[in-house]
C-alpha positions in Angstrom: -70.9 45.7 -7.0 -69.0 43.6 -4.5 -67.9 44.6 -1.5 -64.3 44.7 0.4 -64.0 43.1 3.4 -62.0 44.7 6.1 -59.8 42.9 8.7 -60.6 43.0 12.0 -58.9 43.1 14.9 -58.8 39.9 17.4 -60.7 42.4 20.1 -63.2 42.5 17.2 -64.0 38.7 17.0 -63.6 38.8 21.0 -59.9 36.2 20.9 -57.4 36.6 23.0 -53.8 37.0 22.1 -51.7 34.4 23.2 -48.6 34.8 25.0 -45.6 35.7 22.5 -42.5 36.8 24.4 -40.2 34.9 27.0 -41.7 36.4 30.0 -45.1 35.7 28.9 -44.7 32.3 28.4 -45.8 29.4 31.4 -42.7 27.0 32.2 -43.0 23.5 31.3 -41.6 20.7 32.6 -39.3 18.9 29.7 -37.7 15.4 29.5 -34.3 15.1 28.3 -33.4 11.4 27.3 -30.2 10.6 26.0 -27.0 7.9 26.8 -25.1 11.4 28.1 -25.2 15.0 28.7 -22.2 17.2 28.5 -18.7 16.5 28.2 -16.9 15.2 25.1 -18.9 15.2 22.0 -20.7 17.4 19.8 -23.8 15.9 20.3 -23.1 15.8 24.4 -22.5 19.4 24.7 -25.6 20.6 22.5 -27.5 18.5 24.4 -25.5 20.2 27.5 -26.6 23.6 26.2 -30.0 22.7 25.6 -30.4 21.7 29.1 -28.9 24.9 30.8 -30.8 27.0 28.2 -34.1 25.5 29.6 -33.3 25.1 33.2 -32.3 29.1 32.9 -35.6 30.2 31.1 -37.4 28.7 34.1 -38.4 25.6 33.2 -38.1 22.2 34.9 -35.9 20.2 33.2 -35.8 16.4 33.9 -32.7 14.5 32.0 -32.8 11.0 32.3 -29.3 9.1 30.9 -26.0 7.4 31.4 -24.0 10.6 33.2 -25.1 14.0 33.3 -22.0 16.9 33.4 -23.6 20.2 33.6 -22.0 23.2 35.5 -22.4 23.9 38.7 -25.4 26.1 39.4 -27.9 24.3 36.9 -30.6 23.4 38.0 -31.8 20.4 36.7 -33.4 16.7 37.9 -30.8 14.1 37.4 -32.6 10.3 37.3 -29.3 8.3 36.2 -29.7 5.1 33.7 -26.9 2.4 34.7 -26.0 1.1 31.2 -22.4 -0.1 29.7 -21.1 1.8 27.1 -20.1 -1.2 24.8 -20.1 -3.7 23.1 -22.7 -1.4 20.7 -24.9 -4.7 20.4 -25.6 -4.8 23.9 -25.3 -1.3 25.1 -27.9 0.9 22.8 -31.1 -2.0 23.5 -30.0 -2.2 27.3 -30.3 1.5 27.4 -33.9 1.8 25.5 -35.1 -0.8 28.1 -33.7 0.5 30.8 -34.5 4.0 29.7 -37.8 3.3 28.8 -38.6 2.0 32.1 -37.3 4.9 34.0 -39.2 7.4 32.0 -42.2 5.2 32.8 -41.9 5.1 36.6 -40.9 9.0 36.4 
C-alpha cells in the first residue's frame, strides 16, 4: 500500500525564509538610464514616479540622462548626459555613446 507524503515545514528541511515584506527587504542601489526624467511626457513622468517611489522605499537611486526634474526633497544621484535633442539621427546614437560611457565610469 503506498504511502502519503506529508509536507513539511521549511524549519523542517532546516531553510530559511527569505525576506517578504517592504521593511524586510535590503536597499539596492538602482540605475536609472533614460534621455529624461520628469516633466512633459508620459514616459517622463513614469519614469519620474519610478524614481521617487525607489528613492522613498530607501534605496539609492542613481539616474543617469539628459535632465532630471524630480521634486524637491528626492533624494536621488543626478550624473547629467550632455546630448542634443534633435535631429533624431544624431541625437538617440550620441546619447547611447555618451550614455554608455557614463554608466561605465559610474
Amino acid at each position: 500500500m503506498p504511502t502519503l507524503s506529508t509536507p513539511h515545514s521549511h524549519a523542517d528541511r532546516g531553510l530559511r525564509r527569505q525576506p517578504t515584506g517592504p521593511a524586510e527587504a535590503p536597499s539596492a542601489t538602482v540605475t536609472i538610464v533614460a534621455h529624461d526624467v520628469g516633466g512633459v511626457g508620459g514616459m517622463e513622468r513614469v519614469l519620474a514616479g519610478l524614481v521617487t517611489g525607489l528613492a522613498d522605499a530607501g534605496h539609492r537611486v542613481v539616474v543617469i540622462a539628459r535632465t532630471c526634474a524630480l521634486p524637491s526633497g528626492v533624494d536621488v544621484e543626478f550624473h547629467r548626459v550632455p546630448a542634443p535633442r534633435r535631429p533624431f539621427v544624431l541625437a538617440y546614437p550620441w546619447f547611447m555613446v555618451a550614455a554608455s560611457l557614463a554608466v561605465r565610469r559610474r
